[in-house]
C-alpha positions in Angstrom: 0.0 0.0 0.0 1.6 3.4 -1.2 1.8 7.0 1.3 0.6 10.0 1.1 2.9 13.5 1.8 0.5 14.0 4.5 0.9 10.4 6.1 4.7 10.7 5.9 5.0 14.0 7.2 3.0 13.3 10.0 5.7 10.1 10.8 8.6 12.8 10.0 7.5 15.3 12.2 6.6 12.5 15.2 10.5 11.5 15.0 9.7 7.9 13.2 13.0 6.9 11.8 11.9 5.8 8.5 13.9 4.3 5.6 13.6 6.6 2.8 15.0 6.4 -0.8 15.1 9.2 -3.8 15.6 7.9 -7.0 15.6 11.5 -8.8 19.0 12.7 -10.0 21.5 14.4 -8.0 20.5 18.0 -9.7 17.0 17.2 -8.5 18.3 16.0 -4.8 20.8 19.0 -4.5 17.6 21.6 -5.5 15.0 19.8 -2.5 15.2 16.8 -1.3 13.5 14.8 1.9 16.2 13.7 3.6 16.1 10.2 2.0 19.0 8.3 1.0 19.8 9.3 -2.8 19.9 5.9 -5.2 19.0 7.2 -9.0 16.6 5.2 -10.3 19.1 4.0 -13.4 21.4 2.7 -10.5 19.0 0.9 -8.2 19.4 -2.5 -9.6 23.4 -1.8 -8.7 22.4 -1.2 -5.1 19.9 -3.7 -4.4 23.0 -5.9 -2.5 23.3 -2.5 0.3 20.0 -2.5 0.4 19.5 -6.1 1.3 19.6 -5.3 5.3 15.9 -3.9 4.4 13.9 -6.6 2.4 11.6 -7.2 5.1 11.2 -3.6 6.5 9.3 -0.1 5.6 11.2 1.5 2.1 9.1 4.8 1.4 10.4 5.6 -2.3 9.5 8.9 -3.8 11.0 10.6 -6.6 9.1 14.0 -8.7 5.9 12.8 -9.4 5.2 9.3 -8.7 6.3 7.8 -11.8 9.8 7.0 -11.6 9.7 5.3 -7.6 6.5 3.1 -8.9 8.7 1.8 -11.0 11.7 1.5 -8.4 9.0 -0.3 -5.9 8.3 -2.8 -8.8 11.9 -3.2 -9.2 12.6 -4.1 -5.3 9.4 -6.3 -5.0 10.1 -8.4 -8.1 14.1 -8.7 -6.0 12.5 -10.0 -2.8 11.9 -6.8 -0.6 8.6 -7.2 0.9 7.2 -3.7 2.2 7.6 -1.1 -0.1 5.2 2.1 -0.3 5.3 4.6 -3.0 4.6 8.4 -2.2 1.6 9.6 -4.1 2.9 12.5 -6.0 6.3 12.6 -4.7 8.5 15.9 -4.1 5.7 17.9 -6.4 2.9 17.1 -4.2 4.9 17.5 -1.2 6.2 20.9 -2.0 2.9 22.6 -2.8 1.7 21.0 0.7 4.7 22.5 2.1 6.4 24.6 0.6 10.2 23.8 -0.4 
């Protein structure tokens, strides 16, 4: 089941330490980012092994839009990993909730 910005703000601001991955390009990461840990989506498959600690735990994967971490959650599901969410509009939605 994916996230909404609202849902994972709501965990951010209680403190929840939450295992979150960008898959946008640096230039995008350096411009706004969440926090997450940066893995660009056309280097995922490379670091599936460091992510490996994770298959059965929460990944929250966001990217612009949506588009690109539905297809990285597709990517870690079909390689074993066994909770992934997707956040529903990604850094767009996010940043006219709150603002960059």
């Amino acid at each position: 089941m994916d996230i909404t910005v609202e849902e994972l703000k709501t965990r951010m601001d209680n403190g929840e330490q939450i295992n979150l991955i960008d898959v946008r390009e640096p230039h995008e990461y350096e411009e706004f980012n969440l926090g997450g840990k940066l893995i660009p989506l056309g280097t995922l498959t490379s670091a599936m092994d460091e992510l490996s600690d994770m298959k059965n735990e929460e990944i929250i994967i966001h990217c612009r839009s949506g588009a690109r971490s539905g297809m990285a959650k597709m990517m870690l599901m079909e390689n074993g990993f066994t909770h992934v969410r997707n956040l529903l509009g990604g850094v767009l939605d996010w940043q006219a909730k709150y603002g960059a």
